[in-house]
C-alpha positions as CSV (number, residue, x, y, z in Angstrom):
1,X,0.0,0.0,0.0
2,X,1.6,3.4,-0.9
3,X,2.1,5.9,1.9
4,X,-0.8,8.7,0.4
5,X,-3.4,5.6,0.7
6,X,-6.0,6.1,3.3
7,X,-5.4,5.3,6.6
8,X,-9.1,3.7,6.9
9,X,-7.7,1.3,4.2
10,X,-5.1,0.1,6.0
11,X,-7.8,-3.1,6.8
12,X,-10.4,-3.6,4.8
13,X,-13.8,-3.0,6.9
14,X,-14.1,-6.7,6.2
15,X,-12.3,-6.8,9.5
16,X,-14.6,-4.6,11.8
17,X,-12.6,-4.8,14.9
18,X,-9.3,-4.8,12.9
19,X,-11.3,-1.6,10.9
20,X,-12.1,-0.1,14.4
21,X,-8.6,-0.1,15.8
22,X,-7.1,2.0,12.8
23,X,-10.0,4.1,12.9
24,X,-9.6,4.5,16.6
25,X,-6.1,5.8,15.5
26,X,-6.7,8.0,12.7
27,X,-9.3,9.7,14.9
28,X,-7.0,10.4,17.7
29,X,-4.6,12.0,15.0
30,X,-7.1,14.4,13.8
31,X,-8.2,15.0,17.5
32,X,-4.3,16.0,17.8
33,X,-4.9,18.4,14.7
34,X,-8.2,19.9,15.9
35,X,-6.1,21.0,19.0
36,X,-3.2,22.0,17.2
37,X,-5.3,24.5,14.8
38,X,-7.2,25.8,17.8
39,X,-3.2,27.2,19.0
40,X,-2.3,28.2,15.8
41,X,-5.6,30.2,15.6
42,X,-5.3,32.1,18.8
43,X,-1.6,32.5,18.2
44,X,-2.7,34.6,14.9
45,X,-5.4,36.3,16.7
46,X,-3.1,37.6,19.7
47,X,0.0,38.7,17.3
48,X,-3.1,40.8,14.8
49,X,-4.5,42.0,18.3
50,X,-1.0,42.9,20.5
51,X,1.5,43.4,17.3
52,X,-0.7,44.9,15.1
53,X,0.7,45.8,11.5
54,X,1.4,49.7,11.0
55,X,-0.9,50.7,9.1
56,X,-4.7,50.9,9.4
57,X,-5.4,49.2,5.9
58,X,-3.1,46.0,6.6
59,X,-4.5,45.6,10.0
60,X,-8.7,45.8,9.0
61,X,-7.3,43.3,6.6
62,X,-5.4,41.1,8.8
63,X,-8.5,41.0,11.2
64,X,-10.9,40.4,8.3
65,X,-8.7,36.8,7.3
66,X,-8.2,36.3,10.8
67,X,-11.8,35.9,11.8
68,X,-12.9,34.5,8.7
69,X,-9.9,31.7,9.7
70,X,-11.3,31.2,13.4
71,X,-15.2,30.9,12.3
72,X,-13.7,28.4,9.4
73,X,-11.9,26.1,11.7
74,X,-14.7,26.0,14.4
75,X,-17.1,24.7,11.3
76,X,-14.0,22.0,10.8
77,X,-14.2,21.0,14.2
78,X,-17.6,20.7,13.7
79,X,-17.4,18.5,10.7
80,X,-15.3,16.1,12.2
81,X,-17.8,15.5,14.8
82,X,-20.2,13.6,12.6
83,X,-17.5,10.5,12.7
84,X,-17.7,8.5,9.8
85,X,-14.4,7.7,6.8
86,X,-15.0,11.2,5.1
87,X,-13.6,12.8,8.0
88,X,-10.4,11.1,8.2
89,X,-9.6,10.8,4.5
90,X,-10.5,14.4,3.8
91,X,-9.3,16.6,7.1
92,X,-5.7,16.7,5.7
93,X,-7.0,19.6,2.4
94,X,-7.5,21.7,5.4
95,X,-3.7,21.9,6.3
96,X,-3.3,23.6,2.9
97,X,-5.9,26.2,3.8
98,X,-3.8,26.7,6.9
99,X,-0.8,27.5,4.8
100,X,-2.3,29.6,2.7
101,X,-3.7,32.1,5.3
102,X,-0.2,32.3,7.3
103,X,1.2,33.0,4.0
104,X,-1.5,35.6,3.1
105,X,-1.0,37.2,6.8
106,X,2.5,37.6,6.9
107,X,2.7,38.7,3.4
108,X,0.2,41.4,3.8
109,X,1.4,42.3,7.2
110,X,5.3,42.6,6.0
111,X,5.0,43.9,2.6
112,X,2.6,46.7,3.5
113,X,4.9,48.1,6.6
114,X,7.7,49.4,6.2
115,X,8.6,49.0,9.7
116,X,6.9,46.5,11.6
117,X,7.2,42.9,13.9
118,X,3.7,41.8,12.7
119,X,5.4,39.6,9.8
120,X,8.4,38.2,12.1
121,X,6.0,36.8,14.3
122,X,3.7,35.5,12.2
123,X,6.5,33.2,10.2
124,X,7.3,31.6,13.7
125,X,3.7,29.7,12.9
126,X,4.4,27.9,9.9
127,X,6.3,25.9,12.5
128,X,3.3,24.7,13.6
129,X,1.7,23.4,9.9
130,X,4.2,20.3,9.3
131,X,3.4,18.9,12.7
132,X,-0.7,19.5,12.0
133,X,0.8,17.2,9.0
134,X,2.5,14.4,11.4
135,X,-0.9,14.0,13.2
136,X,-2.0,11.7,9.9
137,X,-1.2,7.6,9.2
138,X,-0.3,9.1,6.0
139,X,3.7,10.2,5.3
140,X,3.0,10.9,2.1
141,X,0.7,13.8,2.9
142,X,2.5,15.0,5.6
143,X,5.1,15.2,2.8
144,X,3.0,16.9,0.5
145,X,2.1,19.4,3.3
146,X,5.5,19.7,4.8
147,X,7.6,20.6,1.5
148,X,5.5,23.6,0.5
149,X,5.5,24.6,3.4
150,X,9.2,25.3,3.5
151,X,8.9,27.0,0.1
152,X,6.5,29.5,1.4
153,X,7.7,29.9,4.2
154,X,11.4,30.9,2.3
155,X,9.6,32.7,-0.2
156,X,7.6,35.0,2.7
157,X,10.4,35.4,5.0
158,X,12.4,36.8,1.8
159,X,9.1,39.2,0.4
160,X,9.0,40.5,4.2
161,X,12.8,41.4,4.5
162,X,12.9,44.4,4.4
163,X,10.2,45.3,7.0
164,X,13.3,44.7,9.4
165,X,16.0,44.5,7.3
166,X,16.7,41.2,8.4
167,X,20.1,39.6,6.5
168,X,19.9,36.8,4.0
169,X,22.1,35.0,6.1
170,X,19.6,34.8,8.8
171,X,17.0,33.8,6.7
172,X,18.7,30.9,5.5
173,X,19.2,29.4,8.3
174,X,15.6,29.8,9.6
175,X,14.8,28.1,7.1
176,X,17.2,25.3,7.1
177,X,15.9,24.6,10.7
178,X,12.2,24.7,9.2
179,X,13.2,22.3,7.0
180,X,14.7,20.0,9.4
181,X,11.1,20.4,11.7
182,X,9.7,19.2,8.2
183,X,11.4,16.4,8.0
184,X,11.4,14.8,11.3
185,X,7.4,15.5,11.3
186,X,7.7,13.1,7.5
187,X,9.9,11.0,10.2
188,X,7.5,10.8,13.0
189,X,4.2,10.2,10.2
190,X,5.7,7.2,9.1
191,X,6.6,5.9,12.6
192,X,3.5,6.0,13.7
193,X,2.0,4.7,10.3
194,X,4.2,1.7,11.1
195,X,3.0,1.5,14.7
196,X,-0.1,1.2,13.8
197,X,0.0,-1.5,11.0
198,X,2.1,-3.4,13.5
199,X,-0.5,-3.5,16.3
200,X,-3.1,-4.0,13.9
201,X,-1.2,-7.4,12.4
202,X,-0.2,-8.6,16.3
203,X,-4.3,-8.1,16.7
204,X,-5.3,-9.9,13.4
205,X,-2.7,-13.1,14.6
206,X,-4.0,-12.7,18.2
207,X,-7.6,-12.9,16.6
208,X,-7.0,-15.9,14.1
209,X,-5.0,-17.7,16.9
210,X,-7.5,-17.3,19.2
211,X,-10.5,-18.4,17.3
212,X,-8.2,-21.7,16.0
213,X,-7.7,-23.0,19.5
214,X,-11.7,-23.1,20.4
215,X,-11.4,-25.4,17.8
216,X,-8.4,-27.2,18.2
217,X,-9.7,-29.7,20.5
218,X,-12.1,-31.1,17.9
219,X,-9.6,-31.1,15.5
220,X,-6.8,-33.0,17.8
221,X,-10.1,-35.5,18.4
222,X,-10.7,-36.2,14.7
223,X,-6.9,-36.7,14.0
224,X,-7.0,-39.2,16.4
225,X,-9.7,-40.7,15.5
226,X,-8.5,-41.2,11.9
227,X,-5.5,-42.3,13.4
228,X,-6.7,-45.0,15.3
229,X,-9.1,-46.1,12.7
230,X,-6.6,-46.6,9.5
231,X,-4.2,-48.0,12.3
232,X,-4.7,-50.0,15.7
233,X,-8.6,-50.7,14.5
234,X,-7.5,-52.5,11.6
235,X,-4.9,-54.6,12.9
236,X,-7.5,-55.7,15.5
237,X,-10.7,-56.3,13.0
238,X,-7.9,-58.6,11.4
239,X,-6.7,-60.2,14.8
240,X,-10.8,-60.8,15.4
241,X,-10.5,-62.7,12.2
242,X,-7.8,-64.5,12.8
243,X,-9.1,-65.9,16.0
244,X,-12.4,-66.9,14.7
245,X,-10.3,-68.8,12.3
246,X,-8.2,-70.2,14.4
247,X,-11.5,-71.3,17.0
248,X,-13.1,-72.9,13.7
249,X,-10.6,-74.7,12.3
250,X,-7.2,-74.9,14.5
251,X,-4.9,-73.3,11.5
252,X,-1.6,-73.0,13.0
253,X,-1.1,-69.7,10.3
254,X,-4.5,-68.0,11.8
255,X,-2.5,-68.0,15.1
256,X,0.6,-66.4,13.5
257,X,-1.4,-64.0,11.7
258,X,-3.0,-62.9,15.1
259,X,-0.3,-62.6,16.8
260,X,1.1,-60.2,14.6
261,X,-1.7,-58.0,14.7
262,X,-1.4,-57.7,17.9
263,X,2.1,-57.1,18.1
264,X,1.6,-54.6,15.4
265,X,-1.5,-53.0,17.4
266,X,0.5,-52.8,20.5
267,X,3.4,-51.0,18.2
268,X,0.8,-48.3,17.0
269,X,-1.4,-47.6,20.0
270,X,2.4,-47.3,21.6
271,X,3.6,-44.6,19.3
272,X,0.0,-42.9,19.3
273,X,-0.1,-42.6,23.1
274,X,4.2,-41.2,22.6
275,X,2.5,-38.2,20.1
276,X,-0.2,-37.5,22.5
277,X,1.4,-37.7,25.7
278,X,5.0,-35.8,25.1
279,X,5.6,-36.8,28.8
280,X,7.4,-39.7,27.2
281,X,10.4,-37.4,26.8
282,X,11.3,-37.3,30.7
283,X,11.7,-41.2,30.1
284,X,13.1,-41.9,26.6
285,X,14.6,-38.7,25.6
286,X,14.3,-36.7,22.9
287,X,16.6,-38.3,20.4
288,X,14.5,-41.5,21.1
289,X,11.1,-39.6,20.8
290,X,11.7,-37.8,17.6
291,X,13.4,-41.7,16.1
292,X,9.5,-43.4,17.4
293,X,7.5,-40.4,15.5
294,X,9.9,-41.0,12.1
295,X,9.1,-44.6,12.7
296,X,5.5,-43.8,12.9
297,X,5.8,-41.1,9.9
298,X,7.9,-43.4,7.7
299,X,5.0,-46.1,8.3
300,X,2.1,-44.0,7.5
301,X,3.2,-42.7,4.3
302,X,5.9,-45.1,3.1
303,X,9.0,-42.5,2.2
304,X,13.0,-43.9,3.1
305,X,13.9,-42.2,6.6
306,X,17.0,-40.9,7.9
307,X,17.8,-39.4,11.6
308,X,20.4,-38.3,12.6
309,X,20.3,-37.1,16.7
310,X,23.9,-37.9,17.7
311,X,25.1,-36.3,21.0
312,X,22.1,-34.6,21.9
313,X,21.3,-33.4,25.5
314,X,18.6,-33.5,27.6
315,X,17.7,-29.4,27.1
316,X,14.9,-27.5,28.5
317,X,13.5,-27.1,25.0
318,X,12.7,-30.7,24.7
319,X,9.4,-30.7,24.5
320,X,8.8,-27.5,22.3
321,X,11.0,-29.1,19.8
322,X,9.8,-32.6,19.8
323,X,5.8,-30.9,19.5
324,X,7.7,-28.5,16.5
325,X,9.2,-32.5,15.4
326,X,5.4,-34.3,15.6
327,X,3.9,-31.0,13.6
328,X,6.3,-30.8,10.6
329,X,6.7,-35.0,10.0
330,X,3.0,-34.6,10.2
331,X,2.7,-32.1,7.3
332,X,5.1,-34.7,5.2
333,X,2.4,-37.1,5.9
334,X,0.0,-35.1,4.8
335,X,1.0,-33.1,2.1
336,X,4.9,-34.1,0.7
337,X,4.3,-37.2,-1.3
338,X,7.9,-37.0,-0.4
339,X,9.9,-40.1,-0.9
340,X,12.8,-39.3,1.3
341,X,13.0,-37.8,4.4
342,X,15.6,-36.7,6.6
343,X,15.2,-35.2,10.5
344,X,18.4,-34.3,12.5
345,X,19.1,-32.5,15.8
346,X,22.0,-30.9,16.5
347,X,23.3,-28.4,18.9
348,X,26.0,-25.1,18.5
349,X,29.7,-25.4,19.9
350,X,28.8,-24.2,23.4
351,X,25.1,-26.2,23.7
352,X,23.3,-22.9,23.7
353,X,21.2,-23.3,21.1
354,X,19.4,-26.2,19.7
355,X,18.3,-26.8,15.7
356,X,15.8,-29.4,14.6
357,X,16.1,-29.5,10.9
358,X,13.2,-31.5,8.9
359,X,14.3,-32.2,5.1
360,X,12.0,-33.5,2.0
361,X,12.4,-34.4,-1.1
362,X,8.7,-33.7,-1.9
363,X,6.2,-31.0,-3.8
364,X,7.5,-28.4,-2.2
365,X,5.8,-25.5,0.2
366,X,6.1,-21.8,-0.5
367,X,8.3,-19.8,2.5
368,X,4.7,-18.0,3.8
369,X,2.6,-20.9,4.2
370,X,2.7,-20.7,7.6
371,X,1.2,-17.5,7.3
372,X,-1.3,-18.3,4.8
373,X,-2.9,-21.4,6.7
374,X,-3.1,-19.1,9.8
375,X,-4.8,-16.5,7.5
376,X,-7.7,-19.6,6.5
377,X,-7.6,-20.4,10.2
378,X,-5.9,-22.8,10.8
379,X,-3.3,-23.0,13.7
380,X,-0.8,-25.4,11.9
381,X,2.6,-23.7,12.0
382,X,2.0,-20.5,12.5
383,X,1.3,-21.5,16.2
384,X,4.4,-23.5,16.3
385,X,6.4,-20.4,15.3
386,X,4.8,-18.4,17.8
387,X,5.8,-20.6,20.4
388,X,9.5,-20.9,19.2
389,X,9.3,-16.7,19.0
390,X,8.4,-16.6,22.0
391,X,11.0,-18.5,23.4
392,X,13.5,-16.9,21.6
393,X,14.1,-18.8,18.5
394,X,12.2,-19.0,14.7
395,X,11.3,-21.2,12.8
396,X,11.7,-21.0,8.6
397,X,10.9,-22.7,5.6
398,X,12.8,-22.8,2.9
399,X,13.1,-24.9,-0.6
400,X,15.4,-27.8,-0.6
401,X,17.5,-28.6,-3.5
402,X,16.5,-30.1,-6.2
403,X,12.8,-30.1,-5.0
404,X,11.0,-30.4,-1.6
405,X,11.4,-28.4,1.8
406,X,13.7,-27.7,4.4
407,X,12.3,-26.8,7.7
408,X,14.5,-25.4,10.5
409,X,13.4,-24.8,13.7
410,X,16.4,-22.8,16.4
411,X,15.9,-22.3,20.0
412,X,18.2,-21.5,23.1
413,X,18.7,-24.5,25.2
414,X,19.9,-25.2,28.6
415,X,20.9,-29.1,29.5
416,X,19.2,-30.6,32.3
417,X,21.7,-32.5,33.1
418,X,24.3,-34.6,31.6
């Protein structure tokens, strides 16, 4: 989005709450501006009123602009009250009317005298316009207010002169230091532009995240379920068969048979209650946990596996990394069609930070899909990543070479013991 967009449009009003937030903003801003004009008004009413030009023609003019300014910024005030988009995608025009009745004032007050402080004093408010201009989520208005008004604000300081017979010297560097205020106010716009679209993306995730995990319970059930059916059920509807089999007719094989299914049932409700129940970790380890949910990968969707875990620890980030482990082996299951796959763990030279890579050779995932399931709701990595984040590591996908993906997963670590 370019910086002169609106600042309503920073969400779509798809998102209401999302929509309220930058609204919420964008109001405050012009609240800031409202306040702002109100000093610039009363500054230009006190210097007409207590430094009055010289002459009587200059001064019923200056007081003419000056209340025809102050009733035309209460009925701006007024205007914004209504509330609505209009407000805050139009209240930044009025900044140039600002301009142009400083300029008018200060030109009518300086070149009409040929003695007088009325026009020195009035310049000192154009210091005021390019912060009216920072109040906006915009930068590039603020730009487009800020840079003219350095140019008028040289060119009525020069027309004014000689009212005072003030050097060229001096002007310049007035207005060098006007055009450094400018700048910093172009500096502070887009600061808090990106404030903004920062809190409004940590409440977007907050919102997605939140709404996943009402559901992730059903979800968790349903895996499991599917899990349990395609593998532990099956072996055991076999087994049943077996044994009536073996009751009929006293095969020696239907007794074989069975007690392989079993031996294979026990095997999968084993590694199903390891996934479920990371607790297994304090027991086996983590180098043995990761090896039982490549077993159980490798056997669900057929691909060659290699692990290597050599030398690892027990760490305090055992358990976040095995859960980041069971998450990414479960997305080869699901969607690699991968035919090799390779998982190692691996520490730094001093053991202070641990790095589960997970390597395919399958279709392939794009670098943001994280971010995209998340978007569609659904928790997936995105909530992995958080968790890492939050612990002081990442987590980032990448293409492998020549096709497939490379997950790595970093995070400090601290040995529990040795």
């Amino acid at each position: 989005m370019s910086d002169g967009a609106d600042s309503a449009a920073l969400v779509p009003e798809s998102q209401p709450e999302l929509y309220g937030i930058v609204m919420e903003h964008a109001y405050r801003g012009m609240r800031w501006q409202l306040a702002l004009r109100g000093a610039l008004v009363g500054f230009v009413i006190l210097t007409i009123i207590l430094v009055p030009p010289d002459t009587t023609a200059a001064t019923m003019w200056c007081a003419v602009i000056t209340g025809a300014y102050a009733v035309w910024a209460i009925g701006v005030a007024q205007w914004t009250r209504r509330g609505g988009e209009a407000p805050v995608r139009f209240i930044w025009l009025a900044l140039f009317v600002d301009l142009a009745v400083l300029a008018t004032l200060t030109l009518i007050a300086g070149v009409t005298s040929q003695s007088s402080w009325t026009a020195d004093i009035l310049v000192n408010g154009f210091f005021l316009i390019p912060v009216l201009a920072a109040t906006q989520l915009r930068p590039g208005v603020c730009a487009a207010i800020a840079i003219p008004t350095v140019v008028v604000y040289f060119i009525a300081s020069a027309a004014t002169k000689a009212a005072n017979k003030e050097p060229w010297n001096s002007i310049a560097l007035r207005t060098l230091v006007m055009a450094a205020v400018a700048t910093g106010c172009i500096g502070l716009s887009r600061i808090q532009r990106s404030r903004v679209r920062t809190i409004a993306t940590l409440f977007r995730d907050r919102a997605d995240l939140l709404g996943e995990l009402l559901s992730t319970e059903d979800r968790e059930r349903q895996e499991l379920a599917e899990h349990l059916h395609d593998g532990a059920l099956q072996y055991v509807l076999a087994a049943r068969h077996d044994l009536e089999d073996a009751r009929d007719f006293g095969d020696a094989e239907s007794f074989k048979r069975l007690n392989a299914a079993l031996i294979e049932t026990s095997k999968l409700l084993r590694s199903t209650v390891s996934e479920l129940h990371p607790a297994v970790i304090a027991h086996t380890g983590l180098a043995r946990a990761t090896a039982e949910l490549l077993q159980t990968a490798q056997a669900r969707a057929g691909f060659a596996a290699e692990l290597d875990v050599a030398d690892w620890p027990d760490t305090s980030a055992d358990t976040l990394l095995f859960s980041t482990a069971r998450e990414l082996l479960a997305n080869v299951v699901k969607h690699a069609a991968a035919e090799h796959v390779q998982v190692s763990l691996s520490t730094n030279s001093d053991h202070s930070a641990g790095t589960l890579v997970v390597r395919d050779d399958g279709c392939g995932m794009a670098a943001d899909t994280g971010d995209d399931s998340l978007g569609r709701g659904h928790i997936g990595l995105a909530s992995h990543r958080l968790k890492l984040v939050a612990a002081g590591g990442s987590l980032a996908i990448s293409a492998n070479t020549p096709q497939g993906t490379v997950a790595t997963a970093q995070v400090p670590i601290s040995a529990t013991r040795d």
